[in-house]
C-alpha positions as CSV (number, residue, x, y, z in Angstrom):
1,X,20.2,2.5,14.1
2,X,20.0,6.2,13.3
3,X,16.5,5.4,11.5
4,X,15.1,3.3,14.0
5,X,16.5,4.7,17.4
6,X,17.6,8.6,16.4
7,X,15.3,10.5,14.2
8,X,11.5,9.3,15.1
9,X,12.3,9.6,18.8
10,X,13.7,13.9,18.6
11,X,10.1,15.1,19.7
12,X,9.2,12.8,22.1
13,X,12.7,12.8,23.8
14,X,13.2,17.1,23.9
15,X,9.5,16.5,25.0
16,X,8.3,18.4,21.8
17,X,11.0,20.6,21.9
18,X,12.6,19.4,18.5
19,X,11.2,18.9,15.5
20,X,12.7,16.6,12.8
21,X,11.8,18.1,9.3
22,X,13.6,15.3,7.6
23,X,12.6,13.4,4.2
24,X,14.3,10.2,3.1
25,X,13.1,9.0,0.0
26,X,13.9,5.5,-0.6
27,X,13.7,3.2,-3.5
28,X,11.5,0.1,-3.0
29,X,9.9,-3.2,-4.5
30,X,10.4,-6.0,-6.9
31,X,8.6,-6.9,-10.3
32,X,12.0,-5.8,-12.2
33,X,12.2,-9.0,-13.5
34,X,15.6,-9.9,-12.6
35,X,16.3,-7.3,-9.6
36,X,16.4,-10.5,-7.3
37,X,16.8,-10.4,-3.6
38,X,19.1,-7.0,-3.1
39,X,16.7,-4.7,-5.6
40,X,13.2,-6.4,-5.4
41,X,12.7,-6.3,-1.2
42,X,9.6,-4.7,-0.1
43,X,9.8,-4.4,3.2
44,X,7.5,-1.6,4.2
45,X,6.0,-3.1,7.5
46,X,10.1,-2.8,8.8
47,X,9.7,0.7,8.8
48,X,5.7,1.6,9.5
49,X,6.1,-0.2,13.0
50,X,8.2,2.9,14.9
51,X,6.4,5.5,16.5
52,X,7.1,8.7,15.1
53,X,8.2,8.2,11.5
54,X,5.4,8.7,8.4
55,X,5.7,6.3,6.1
56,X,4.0,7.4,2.1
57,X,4.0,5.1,-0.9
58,X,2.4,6.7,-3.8
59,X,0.8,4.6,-6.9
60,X,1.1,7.6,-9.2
61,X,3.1,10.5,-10.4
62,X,0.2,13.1,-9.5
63,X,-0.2,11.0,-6.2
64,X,4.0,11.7,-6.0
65,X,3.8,14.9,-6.5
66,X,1.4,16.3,-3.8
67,X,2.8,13.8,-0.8
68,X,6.3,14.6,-1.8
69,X,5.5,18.3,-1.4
70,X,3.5,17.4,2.0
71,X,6.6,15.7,3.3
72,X,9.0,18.7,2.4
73,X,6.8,21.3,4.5
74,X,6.8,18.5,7.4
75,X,8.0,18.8,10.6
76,X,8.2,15.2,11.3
77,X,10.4,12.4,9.3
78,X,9.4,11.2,6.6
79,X,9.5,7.7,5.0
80,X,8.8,8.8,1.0
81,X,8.7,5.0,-0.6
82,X,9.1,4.9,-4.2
83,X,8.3,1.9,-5.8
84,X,10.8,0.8,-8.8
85,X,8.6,-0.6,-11.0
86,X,6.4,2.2,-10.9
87,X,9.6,4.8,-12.1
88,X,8.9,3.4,-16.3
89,X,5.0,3.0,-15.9
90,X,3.4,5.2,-18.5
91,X,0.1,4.5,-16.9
92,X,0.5,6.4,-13.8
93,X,1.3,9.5,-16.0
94,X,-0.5,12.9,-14.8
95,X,-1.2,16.6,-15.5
96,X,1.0,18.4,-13.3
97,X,-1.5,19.6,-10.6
98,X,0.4,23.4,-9.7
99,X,3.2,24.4,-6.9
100,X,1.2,24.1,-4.2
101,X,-0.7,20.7,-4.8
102,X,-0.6,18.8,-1.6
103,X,-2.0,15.7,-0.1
104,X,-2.8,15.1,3.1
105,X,-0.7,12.3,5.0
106,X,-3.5,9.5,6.3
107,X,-5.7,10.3,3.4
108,X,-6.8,7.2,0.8
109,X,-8.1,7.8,-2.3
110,X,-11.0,4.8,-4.1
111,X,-9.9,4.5,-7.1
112,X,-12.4,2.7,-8.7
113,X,-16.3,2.6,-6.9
114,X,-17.7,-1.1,-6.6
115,X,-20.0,-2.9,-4.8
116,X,-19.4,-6.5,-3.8
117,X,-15.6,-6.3,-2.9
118,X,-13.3,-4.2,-2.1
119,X,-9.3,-4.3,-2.4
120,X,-7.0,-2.5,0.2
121,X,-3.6,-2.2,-1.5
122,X,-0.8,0.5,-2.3
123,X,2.0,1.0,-4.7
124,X,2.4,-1.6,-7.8
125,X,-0.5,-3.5,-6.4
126,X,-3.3,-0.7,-7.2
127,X,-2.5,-1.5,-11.2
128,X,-2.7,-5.1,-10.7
129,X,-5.3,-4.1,-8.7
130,X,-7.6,-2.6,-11.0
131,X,-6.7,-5.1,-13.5
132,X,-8.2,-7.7,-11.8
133,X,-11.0,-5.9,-11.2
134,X,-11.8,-5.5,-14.8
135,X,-11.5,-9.0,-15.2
136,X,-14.2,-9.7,-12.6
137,X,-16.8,-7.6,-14.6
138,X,-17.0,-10.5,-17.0
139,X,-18.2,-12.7,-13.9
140,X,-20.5,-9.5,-12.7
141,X,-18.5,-9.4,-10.0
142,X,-17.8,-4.8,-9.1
143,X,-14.4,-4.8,-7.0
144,X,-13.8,-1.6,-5.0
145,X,-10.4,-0.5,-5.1
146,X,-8.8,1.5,-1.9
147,X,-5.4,3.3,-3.1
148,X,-4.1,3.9,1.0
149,X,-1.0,6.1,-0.4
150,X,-0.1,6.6,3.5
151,X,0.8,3.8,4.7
152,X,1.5,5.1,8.2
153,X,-0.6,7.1,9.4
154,X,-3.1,4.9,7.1
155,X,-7.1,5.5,6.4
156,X,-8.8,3.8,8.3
157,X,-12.3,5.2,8.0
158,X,-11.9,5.0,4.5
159,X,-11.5,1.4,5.3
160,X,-14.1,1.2,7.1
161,X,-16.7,2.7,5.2
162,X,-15.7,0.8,2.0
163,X,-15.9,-2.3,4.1
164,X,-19.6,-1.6,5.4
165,X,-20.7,-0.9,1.6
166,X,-19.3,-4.2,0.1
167,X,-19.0,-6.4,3.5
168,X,-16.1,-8.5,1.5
169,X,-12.4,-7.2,1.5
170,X,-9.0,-8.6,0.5
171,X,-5.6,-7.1,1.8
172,X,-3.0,-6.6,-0.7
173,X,0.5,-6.3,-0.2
174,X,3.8,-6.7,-1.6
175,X,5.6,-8.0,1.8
176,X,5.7,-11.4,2.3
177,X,2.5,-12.7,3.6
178,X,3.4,-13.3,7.3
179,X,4.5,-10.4,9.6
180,X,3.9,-8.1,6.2
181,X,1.9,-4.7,6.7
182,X,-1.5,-5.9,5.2
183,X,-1.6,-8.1,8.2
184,X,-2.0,-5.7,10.3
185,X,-5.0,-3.8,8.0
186,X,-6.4,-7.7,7.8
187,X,-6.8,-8.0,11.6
188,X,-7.9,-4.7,12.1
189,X,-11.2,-5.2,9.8
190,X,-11.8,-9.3,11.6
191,X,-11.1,-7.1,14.8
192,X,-13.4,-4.5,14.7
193,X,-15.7,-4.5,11.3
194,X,-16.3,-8.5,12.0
195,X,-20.3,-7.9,12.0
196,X,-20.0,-6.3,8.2
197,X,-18.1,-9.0,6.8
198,X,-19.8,-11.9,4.9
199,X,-16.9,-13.7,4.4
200,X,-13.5,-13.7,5.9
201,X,-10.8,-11.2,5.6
202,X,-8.6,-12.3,2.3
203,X,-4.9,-11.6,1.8
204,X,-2.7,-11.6,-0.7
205,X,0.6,-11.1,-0.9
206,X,4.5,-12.4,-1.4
207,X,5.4,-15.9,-0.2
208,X,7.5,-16.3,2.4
209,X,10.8,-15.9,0.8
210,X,13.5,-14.0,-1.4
211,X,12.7,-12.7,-4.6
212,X,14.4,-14.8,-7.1
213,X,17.0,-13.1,-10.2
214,X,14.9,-15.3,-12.9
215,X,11.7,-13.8,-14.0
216,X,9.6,-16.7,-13.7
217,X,10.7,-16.9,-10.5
218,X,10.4,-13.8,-9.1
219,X,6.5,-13.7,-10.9
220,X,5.8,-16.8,-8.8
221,X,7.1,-15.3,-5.6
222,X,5.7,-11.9,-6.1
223,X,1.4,-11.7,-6.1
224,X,0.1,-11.3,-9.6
225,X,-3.3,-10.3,-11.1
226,X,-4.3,-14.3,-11.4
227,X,-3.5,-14.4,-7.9
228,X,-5.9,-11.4,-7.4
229,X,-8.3,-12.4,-9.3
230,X,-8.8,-15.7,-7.9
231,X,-8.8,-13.9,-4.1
232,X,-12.0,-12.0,-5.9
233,X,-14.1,-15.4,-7.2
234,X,-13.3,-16.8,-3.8
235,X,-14.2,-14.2,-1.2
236,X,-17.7,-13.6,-3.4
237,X,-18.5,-17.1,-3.9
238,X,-17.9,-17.5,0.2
């Protein structure tokens, strides 16, 4: 209750009068294989839907580092999502960037350039991601890949442009495919970029239920780079 009704509503109850420099960094997200349905919940749409909280999900340690610092000289709550999985990655390693490395809340980063489609993800799913992406150059297929890293406020001109340049995109996210927060990105682009796309919006995502404790379980719940990769032949072969 405090979350949701207390600490995003200080400044516009004291009518600006309050600030709430508050960070709350929470772990988040399956592919633990075996964390089940109490340690493998995503989730993140639960909490990017109030007015007044910022909600960050970084990919990578560098990433980490400079939103972290961003939230700490915040005035407003923040929502600091750290996804599990990512804690033993040795892929997301970085050079520490210096004490005053920040990144801008509502800023994306493209993590890989390409031309025909492009990915809009976060978190676990930019590796995956990417992955897939390197698959698809055996089928000449170039996959753009959007890292958002804020996931509220999010990019959305970053979005947008990637979307003119490619005029394919798929949304992926690790909430479950209804009601999860790439649903919102997905209608978004049909709503507005609908004349730059030459096939339809794609998602993929969690199915529609609890992560399960045995791993080949919780791989068949949870989206996978097959599951990518065939969202990539499909939207280009539209």
């Amino acid at each position: 209750m405090q979350l949701h009704n207390e600490v995003p509503l200080l400044r516009w109850r004291s009518h600006n009068g309050w600030k709430c420099p508050m960070v709350v960094r929470v772990p988040i997200g399956g592919y633990l294989k075996g964390g089940a349905i109490y340690h493998s919940q995503s989730g993140a749409s639960l909490f990017t839907q109030i007015p007044g909280w910022r909600v960050v999900m970084p990919s990578s340690a560098v990433d980490a580092n400079g939103l972290l610092r961003t939230a700490i000289r915040c005035d407003d709550p923040v929502l600091f999502l750290e996804h599990k999985h990512l804690y033993r990655q040795t892929y997301n390693k970085g050079v520490y960037p210096g004490p005053e490395f920040m990144i801008p809340f509502g800023k994306a980063k493209v993590v890989r350039e390409g031309d025909d489609v492009t990915i809009v993800t976060y978190g676990a799913l930019v590796q995956r991601s990417l992955l897939a992406a390197r698959r698809a150059v055996e089928r000449d297929i170039s996959v753009e890949v959007i890292d958002l890293r804020s996931l509220n406020p999010f990019d959305w001109r970053a979005i947008e442009r990637s979307v003119r340049k490619t005029n394919r995109v798929i949304v992926a996210y690790e909430d479950s495919i209804s009601w999860g927060y790439g649903a919102e990105i997905a209608a978004r682009i049909a709503d507005e970029l609908f004349d730059y796309l030459d096939a339809p919006v794609k998602r993929v995502a969690a199915l529609d239920c609890f992560v399960g404790y045995a791993p080949d379980l919780e791989e068949a719940t949870l989206p996978q780079i097959d599951d990518l990769l065939e969202a990539i032949n499909k939207t280009t072969s539209y």
